[in-house]
PDB file of N, CA, C, O and CB in Angstrom:
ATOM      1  N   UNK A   1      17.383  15.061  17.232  1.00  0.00           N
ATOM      2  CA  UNK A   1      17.557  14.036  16.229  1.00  0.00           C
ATOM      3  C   UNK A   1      18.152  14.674  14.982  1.00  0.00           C
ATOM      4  O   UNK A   1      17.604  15.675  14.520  1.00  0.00           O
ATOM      5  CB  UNK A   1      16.215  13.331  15.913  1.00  0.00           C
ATOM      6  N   UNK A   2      19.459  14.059  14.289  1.00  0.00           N
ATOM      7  CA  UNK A   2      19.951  14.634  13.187  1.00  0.00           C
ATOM      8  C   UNK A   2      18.884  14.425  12.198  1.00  0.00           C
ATOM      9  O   UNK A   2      17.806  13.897  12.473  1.00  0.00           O
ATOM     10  CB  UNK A   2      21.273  14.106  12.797  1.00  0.00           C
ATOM     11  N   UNK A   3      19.305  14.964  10.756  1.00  0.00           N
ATOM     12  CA  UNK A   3      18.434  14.905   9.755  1.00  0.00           C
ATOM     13  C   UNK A   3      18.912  12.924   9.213  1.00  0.00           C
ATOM     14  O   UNK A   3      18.322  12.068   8.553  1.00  0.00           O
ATOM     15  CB  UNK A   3      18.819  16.497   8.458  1.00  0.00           C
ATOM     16  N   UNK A   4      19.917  12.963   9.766  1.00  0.00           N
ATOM     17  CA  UNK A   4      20.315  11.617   8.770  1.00  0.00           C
ATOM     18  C   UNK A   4      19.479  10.233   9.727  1.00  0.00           C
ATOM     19  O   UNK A   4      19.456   9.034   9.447  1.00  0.00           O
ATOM     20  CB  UNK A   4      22.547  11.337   8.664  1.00  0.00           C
ATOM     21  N   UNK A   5      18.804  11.016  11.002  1.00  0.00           N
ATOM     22  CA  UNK A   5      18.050   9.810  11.662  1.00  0.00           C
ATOM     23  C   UNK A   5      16.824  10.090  11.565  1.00  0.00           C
ATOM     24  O   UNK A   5      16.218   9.326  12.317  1.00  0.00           O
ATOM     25  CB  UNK A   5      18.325   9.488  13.073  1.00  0.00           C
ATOM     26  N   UNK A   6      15.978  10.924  10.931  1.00  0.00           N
ATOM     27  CA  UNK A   6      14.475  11.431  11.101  1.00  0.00           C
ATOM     28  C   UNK A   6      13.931  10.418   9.821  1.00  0.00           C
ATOM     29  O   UNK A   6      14.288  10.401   8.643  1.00  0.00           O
ATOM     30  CB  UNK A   6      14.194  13.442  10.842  1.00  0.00           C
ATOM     31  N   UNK A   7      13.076   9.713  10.434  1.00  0.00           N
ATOM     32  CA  UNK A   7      12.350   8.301   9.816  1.00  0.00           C
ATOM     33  C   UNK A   7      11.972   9.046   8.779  1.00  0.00           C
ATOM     34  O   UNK A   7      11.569  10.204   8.676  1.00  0.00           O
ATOM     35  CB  UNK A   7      11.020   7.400  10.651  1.00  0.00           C
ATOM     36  N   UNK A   8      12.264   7.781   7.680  1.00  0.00           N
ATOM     37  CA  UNK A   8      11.688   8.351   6.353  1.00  0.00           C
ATOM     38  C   UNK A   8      10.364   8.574   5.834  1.00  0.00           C
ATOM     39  O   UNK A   8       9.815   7.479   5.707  1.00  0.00           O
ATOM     40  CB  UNK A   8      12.076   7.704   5.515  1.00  0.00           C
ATOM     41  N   UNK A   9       9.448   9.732   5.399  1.00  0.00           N
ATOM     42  CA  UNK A   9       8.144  10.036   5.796  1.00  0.00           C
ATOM     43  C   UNK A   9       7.480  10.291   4.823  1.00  0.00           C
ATOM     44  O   UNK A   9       8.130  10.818   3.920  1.00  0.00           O
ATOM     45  CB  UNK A   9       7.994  10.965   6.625  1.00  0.00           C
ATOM     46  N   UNK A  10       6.328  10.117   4.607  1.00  0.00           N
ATOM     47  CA  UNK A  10       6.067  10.421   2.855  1.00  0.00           C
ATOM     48  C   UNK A  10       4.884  11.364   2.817  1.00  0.00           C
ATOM     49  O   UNK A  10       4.269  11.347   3.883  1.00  0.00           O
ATOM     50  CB  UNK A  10       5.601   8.883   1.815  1.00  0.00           C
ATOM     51  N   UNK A  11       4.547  11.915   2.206  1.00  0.00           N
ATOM     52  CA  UNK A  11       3.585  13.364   1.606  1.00  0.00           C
ATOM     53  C   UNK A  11       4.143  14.685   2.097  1.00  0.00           C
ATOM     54  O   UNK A  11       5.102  14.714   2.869  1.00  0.00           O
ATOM     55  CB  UNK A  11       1.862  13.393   2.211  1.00  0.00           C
ATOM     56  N   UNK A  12       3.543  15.780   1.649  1.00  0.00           N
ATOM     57  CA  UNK A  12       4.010  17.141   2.076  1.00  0.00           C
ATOM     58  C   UNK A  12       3.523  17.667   2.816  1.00  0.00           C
ATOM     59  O   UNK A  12       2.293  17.650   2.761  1.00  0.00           O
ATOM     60  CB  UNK A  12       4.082  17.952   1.389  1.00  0.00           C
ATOM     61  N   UNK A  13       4.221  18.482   3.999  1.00  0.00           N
ATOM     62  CA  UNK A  13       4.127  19.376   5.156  1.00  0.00           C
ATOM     63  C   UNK A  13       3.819  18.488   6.119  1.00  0.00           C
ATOM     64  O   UNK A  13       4.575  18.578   7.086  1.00  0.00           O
ATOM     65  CB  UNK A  13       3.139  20.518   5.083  1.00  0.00           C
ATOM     66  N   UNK A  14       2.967  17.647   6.211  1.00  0.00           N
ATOM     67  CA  UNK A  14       2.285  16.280   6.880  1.00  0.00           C
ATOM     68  C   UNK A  14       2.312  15.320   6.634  1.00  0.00           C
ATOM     69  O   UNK A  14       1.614  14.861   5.729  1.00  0.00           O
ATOM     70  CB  UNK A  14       1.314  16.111   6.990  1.00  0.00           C
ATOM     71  N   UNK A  15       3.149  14.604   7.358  1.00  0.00           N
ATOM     72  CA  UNK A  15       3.810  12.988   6.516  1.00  0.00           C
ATOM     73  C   UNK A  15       3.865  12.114   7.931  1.00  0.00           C
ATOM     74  O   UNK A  15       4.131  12.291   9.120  1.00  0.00           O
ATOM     75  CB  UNK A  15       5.916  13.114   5.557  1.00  0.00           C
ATOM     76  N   UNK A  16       3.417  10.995   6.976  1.00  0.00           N
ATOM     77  CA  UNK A  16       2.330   9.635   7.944  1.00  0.00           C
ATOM     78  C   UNK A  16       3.988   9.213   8.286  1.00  0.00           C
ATOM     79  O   UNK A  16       4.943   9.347   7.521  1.00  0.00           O
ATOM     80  CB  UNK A  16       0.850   7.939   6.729  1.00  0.00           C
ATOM     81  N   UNK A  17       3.991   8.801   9.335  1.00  0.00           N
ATOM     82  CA  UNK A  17       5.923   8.075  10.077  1.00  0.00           C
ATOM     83  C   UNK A  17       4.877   6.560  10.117  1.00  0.00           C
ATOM     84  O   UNK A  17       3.816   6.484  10.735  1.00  0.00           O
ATOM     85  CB  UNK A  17       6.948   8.978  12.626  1.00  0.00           C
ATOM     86  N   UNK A  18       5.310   5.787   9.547  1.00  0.00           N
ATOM     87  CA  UNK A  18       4.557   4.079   9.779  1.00  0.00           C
ATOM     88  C   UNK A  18       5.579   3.571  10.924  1.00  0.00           C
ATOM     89  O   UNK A  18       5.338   2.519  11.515  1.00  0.00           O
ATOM     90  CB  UNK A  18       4.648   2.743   8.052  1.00  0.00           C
ATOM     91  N   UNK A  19       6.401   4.123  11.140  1.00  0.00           N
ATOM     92  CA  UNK A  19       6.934   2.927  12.338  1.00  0.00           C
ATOM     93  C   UNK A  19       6.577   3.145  14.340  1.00  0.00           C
ATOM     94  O   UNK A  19       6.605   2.453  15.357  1.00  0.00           O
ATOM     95  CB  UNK A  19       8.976   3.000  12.116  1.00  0.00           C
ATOM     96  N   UNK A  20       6.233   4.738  13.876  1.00  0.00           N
ATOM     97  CA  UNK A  20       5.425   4.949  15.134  1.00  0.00           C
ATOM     98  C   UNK A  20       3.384   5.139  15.075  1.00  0.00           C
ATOM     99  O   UNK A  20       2.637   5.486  15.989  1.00  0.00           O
ATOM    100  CB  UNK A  20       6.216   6.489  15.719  1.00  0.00           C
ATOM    101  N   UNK A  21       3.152   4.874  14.104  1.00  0.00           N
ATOM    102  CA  UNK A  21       1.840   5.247  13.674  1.00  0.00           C
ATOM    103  C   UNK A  21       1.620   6.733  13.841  1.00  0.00           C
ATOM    104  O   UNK A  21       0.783   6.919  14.724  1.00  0.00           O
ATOM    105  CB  UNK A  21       0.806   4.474  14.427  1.00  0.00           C
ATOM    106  N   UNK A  22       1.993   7.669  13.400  1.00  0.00           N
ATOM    107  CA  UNK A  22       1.473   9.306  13.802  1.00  0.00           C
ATOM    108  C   UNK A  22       2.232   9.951  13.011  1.00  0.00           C
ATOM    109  O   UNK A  22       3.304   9.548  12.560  1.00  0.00           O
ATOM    110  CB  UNK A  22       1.674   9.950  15.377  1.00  0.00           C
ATOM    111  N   UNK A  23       1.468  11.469  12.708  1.00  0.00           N
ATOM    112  CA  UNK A  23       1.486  12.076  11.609  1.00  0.00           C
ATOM    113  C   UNK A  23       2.707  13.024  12.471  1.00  0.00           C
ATOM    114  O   UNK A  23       2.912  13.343  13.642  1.00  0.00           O
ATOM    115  CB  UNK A  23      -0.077  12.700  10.942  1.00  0.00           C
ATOM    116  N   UNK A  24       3.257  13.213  11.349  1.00  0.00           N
ATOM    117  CA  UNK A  24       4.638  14.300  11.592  1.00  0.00           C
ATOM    118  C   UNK A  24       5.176  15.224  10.911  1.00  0.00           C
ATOM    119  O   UNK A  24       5.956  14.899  10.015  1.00  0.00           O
ATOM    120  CB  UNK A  24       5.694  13.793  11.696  1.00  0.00           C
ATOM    121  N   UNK A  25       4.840  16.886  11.213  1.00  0.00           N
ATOM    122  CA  UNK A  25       4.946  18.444  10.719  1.00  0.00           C
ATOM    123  C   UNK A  25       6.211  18.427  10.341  1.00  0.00           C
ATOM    124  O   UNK A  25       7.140  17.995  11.024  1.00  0.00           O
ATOM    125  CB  UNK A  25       4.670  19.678  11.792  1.00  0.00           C
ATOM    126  N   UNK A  26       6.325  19.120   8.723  1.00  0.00           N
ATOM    127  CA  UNK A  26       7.824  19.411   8.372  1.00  0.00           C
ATOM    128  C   UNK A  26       7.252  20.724   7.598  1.00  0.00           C
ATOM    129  O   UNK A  26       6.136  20.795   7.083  1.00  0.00           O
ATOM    130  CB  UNK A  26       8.849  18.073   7.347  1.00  0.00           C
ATOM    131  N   UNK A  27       8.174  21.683   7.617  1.00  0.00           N
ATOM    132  CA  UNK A  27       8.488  22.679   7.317  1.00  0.00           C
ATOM    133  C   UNK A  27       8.734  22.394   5.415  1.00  0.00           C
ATOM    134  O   UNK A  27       9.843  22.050   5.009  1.00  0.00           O
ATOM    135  CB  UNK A  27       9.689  23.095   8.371  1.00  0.00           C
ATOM    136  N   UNK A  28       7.780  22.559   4.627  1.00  0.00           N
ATOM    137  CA  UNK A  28       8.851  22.454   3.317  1.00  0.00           C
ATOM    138  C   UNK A  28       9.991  23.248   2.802  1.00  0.00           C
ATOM    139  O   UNK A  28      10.930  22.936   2.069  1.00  0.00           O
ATOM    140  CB  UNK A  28       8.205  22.513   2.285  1.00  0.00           C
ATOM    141  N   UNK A  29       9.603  24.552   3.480  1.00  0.00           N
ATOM    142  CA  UNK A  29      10.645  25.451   2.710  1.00  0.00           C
ATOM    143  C   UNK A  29      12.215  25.200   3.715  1.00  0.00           C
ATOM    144  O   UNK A  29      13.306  25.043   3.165  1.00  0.00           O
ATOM    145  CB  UNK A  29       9.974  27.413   2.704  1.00  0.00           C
ATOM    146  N   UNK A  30      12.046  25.206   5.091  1.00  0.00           N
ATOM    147  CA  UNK A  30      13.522  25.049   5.645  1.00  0.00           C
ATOM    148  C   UNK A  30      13.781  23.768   5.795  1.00  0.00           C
ATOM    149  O   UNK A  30      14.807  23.505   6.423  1.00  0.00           O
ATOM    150  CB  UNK A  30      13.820  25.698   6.958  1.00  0.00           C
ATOM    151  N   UNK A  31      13.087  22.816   5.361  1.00  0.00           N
ATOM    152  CA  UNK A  31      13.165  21.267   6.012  1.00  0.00           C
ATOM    153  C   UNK A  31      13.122  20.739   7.675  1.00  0.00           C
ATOM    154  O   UNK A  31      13.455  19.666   8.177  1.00  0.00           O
ATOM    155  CB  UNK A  31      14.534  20.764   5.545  1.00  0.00           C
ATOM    156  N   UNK A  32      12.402  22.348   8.443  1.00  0.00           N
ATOM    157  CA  UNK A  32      12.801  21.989   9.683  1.00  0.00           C
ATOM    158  C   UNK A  32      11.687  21.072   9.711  1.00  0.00           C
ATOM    159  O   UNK A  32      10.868  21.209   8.802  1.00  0.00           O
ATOM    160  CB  UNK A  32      12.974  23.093  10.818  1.00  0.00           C
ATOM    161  N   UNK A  33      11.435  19.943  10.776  1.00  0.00           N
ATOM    162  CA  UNK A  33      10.608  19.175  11.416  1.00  0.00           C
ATOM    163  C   UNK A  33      10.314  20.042  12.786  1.00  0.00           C
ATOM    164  O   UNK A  33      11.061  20.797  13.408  1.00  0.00           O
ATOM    165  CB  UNK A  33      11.233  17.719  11.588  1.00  0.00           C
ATOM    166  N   UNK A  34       9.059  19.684  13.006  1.00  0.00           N
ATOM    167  CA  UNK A  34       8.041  20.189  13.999  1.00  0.00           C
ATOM    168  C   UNK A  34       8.985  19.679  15.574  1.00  0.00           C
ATOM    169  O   UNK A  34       9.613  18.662  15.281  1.00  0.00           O
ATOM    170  CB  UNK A  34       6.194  19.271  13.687  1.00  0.00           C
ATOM    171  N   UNK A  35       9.155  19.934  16.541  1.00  0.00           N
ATOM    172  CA  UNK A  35       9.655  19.415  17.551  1.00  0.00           C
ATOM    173  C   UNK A  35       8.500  20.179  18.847  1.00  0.00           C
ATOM    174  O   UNK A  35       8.144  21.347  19.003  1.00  0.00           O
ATOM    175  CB  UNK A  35      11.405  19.766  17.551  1.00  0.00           C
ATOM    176  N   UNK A  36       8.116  18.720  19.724  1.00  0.00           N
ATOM    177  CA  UNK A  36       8.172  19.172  20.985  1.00  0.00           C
ATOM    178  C   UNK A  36       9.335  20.278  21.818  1.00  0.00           C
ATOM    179  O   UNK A  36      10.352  20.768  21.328  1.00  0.00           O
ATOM    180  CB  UNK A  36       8.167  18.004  21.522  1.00  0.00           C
ATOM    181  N   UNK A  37       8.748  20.475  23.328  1.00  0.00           N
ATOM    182  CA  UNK A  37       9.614  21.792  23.674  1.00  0.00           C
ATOM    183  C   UNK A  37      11.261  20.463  24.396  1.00  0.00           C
ATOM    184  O   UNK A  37      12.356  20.908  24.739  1.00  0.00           O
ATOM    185  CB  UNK A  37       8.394  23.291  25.414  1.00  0.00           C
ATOM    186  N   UNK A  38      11.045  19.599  24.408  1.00  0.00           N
ATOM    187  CA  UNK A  38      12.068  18.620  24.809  1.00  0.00           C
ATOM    188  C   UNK A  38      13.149  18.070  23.882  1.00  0.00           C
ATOM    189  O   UNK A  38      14.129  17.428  24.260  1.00  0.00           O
ATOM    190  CB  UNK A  38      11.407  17.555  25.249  1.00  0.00           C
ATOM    191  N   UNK A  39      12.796  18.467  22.369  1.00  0.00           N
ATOM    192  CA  UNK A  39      13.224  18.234  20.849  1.00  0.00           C
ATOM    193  C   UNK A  39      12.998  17.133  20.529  1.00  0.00           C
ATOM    194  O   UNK A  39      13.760  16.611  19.714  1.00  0.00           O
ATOM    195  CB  UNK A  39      14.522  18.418  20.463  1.00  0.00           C
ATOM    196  N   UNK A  40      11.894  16.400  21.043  1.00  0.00           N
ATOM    197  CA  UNK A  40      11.786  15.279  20.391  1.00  0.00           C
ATOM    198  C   UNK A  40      10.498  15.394  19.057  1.00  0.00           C
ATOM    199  O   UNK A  40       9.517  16.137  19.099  1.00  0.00           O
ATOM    200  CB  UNK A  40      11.506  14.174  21.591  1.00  0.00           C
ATOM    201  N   UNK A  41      10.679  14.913  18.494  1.00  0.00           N
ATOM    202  CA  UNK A  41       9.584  15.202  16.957  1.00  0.00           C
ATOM    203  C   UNK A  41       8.139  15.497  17.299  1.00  0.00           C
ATOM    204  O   UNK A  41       7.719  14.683  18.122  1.00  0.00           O
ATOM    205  CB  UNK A  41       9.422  13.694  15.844  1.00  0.00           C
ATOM    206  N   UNK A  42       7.412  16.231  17.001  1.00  0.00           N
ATOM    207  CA  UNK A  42       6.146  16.659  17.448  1.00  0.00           C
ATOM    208  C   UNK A  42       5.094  15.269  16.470  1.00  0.00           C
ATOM    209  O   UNK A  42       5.157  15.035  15.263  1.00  0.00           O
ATOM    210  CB  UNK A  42       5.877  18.648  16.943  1.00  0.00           C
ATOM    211  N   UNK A  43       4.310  14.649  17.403  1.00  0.00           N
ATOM    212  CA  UNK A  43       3.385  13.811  16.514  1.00  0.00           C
ATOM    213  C   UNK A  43       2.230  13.881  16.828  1.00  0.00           C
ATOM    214  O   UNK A  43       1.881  14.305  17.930  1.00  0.00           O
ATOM    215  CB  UNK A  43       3.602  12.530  16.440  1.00  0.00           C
ATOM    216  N   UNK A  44       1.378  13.458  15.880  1.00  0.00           N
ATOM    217  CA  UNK A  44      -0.171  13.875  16.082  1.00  0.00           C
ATOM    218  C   UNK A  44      -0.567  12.375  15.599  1.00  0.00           C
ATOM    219  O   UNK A  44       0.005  11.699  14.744  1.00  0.00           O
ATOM    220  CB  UNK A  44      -0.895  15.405  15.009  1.00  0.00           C
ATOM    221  N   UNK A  45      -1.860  11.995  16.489  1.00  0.00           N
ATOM    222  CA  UNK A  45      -2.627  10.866  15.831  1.00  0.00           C
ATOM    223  C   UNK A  45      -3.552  11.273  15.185  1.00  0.00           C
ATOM    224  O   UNK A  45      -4.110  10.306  14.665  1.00  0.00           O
ATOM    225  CB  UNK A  45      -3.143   9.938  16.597  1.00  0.00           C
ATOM    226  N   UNK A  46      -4.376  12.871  14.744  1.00  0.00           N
ATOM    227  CA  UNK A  46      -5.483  12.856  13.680  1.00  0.00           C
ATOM    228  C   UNK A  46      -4.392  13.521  12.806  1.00  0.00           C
ATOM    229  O   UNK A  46      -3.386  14.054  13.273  1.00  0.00           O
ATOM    230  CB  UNK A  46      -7.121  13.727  13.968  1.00  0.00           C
ATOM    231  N   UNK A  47      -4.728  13.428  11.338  1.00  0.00           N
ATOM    232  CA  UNK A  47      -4.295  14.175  10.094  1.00  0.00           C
ATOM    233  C   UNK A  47      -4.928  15.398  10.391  1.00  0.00           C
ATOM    234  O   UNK A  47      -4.366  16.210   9.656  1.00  0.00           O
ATOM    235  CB  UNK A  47      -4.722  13.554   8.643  1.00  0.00           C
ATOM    236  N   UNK A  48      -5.679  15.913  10.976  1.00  0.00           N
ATOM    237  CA  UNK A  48      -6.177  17.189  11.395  1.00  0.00           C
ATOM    238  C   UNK A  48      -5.782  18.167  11.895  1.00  0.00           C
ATOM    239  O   UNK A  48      -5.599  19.286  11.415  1.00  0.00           O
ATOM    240  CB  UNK A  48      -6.806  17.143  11.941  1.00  0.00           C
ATOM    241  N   UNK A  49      -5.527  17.506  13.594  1.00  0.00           N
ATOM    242  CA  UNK A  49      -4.324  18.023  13.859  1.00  0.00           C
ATOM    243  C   UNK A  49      -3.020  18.371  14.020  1.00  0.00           C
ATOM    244  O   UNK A  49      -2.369  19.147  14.720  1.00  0.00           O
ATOM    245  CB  UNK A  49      -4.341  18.041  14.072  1.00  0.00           C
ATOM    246  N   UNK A  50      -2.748  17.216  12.792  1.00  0.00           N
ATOM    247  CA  UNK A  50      -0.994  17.568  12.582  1.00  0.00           C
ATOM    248  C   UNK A  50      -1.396  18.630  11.342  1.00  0.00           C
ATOM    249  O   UNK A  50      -0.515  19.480  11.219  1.00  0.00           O
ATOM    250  CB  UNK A  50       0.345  15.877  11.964  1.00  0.00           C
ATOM    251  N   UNK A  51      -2.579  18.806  10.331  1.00  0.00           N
ATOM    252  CA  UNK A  51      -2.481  19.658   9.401  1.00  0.00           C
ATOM    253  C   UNK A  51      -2.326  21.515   9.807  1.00  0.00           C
ATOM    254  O   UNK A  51      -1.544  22.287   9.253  1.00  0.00           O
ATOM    255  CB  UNK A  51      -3.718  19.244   8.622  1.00  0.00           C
ATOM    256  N   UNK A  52      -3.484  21.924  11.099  1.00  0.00           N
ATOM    257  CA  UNK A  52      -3.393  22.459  11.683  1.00  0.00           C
ATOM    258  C   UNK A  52      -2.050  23.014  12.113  1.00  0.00           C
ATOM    259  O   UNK A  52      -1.598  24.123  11.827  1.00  0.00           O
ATOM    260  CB  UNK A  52      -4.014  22.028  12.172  1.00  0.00           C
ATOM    261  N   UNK A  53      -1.401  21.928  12.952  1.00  0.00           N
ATOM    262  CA  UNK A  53       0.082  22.749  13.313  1.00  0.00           C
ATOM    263  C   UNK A  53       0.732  22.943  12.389  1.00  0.00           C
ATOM    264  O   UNK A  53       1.622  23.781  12.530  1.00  0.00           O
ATOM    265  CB  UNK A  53       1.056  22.174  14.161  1.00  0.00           C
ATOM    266  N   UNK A  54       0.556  22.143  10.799  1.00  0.00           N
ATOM    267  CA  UNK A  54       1.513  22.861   9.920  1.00  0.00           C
ATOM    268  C   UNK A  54       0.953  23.966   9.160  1.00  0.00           C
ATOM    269  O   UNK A  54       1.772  24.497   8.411  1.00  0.00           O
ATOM    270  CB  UNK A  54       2.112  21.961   8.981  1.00  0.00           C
ATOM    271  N   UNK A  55      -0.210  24.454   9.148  1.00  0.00           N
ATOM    272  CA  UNK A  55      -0.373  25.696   8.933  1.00  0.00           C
ATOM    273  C   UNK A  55      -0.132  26.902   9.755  1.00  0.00           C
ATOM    274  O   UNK A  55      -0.388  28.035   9.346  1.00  0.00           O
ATOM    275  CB  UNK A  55      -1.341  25.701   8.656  1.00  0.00           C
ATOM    276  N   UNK A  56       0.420  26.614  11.052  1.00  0.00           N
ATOM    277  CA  UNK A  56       0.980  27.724  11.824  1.00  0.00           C
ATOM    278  C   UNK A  56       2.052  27.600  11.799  1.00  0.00           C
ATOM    279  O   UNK A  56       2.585  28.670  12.095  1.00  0.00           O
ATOM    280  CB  UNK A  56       0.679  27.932  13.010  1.00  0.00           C
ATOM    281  N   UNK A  57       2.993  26.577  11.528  1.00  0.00           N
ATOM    282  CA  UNK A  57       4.296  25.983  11.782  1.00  0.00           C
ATOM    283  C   UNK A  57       5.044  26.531  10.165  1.00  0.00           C
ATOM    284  O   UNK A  57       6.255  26.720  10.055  1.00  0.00           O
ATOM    285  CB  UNK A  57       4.153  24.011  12.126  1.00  0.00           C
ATOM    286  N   UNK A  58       4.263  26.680   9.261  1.00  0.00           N
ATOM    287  CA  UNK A  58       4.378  26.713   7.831  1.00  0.00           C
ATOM    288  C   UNK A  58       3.850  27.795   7.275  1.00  0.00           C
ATOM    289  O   UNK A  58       2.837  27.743   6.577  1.00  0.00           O
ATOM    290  CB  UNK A  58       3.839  25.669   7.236  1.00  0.00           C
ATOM    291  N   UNK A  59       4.624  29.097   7.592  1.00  0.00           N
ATOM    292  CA  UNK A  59       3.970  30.177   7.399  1.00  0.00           C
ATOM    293  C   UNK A  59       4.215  30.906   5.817  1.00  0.00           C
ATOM    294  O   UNK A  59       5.120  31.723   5.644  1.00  0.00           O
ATOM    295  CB  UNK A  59       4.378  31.026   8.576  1.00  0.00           C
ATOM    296  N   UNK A  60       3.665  30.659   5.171  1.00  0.00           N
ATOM    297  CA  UNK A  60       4.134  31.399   3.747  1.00  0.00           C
ATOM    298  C   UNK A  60       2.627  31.708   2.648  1.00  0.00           C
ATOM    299  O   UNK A  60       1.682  30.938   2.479  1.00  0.00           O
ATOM    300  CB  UNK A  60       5.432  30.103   2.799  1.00  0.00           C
ATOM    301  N   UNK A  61       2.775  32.685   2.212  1.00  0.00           N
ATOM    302  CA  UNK A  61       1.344  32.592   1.490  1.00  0.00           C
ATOM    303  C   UNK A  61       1.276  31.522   0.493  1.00  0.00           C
ATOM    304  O   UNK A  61       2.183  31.072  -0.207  1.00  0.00           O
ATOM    305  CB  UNK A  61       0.965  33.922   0.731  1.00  0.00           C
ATOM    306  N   UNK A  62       0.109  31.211   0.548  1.00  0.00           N
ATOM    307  CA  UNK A  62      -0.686  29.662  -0.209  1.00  0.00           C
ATOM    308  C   UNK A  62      -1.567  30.237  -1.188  1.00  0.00           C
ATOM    309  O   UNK A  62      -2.001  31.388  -1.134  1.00  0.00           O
ATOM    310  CB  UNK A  62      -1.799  28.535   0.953  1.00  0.00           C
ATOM    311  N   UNK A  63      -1.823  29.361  -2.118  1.00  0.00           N
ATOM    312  CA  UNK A  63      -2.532  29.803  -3.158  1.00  0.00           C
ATOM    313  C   UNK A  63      -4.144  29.931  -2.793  1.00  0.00           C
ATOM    314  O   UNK A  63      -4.736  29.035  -2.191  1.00  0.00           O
ATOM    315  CB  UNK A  63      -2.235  28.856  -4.309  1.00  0.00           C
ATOM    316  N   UNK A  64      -4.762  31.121  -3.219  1.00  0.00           N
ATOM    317  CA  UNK A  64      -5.818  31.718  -2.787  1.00  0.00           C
ATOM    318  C   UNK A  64      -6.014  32.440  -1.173  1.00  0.00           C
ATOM    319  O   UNK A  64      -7.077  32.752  -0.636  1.00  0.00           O
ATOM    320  CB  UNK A  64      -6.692  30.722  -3.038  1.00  0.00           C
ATOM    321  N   UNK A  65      -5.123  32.528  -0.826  1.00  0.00           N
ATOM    322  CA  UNK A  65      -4.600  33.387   0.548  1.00  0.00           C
ATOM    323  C   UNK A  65      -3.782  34.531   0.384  1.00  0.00           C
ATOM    324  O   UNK A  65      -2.756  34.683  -0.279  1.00  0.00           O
ATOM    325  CB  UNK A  65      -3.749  32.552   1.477  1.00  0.00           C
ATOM    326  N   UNK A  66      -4.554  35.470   1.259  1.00  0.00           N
ATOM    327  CA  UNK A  66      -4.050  37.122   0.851  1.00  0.00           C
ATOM    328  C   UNK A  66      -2.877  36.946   1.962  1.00  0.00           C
ATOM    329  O   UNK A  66      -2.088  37.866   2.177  1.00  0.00           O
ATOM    330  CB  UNK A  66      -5.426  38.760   1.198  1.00  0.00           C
TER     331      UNK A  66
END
C-alpha cells in the first residue's frame, strides 16, 4: 500500500484506523507502517498489543530508558 493510500490514523506510534476498527503500528521516526509478512498493514484489536509491537517495531531510546 502506497503512503498516499494508508487510511488516515490518529495518535502516535499507535493509531486507532476507524474504518477497519483496529489499532495500527507506525514507526514515528521513518514513517514506516507495521506490515504483515504478505505487506498488508499489521492490525491489532487490543491497544496492548498493537503498543507492544510498537515498542519492538520502534526502537530508539525513550525517556527514562537506558
Amino acid at each position: 500500500m502506497d503512503n498516499h493510500k494508508t487510511p488516515r490514523l490518529h495518535g502516535y506510534g499507535v493509531r486507532f484506523d476507524p474504518e477497519v476498527q483496529r489499532y495500527r503500528v507506525r514507526n514515528e521516526i521513518t514513517g514506516e507502517w507495521l506490515r504483515q509478512p504478505t505487506g498488508e498493514l499489521a492490525s491489532f484489536t487490543f491497544f496492548g498489543d498493537a503498543y507492544s509491537a510498537w515498542r519492538q517495531f520502534e526502537v530508539h531510546p525513550r525517556p527514562g530508558e537506558a
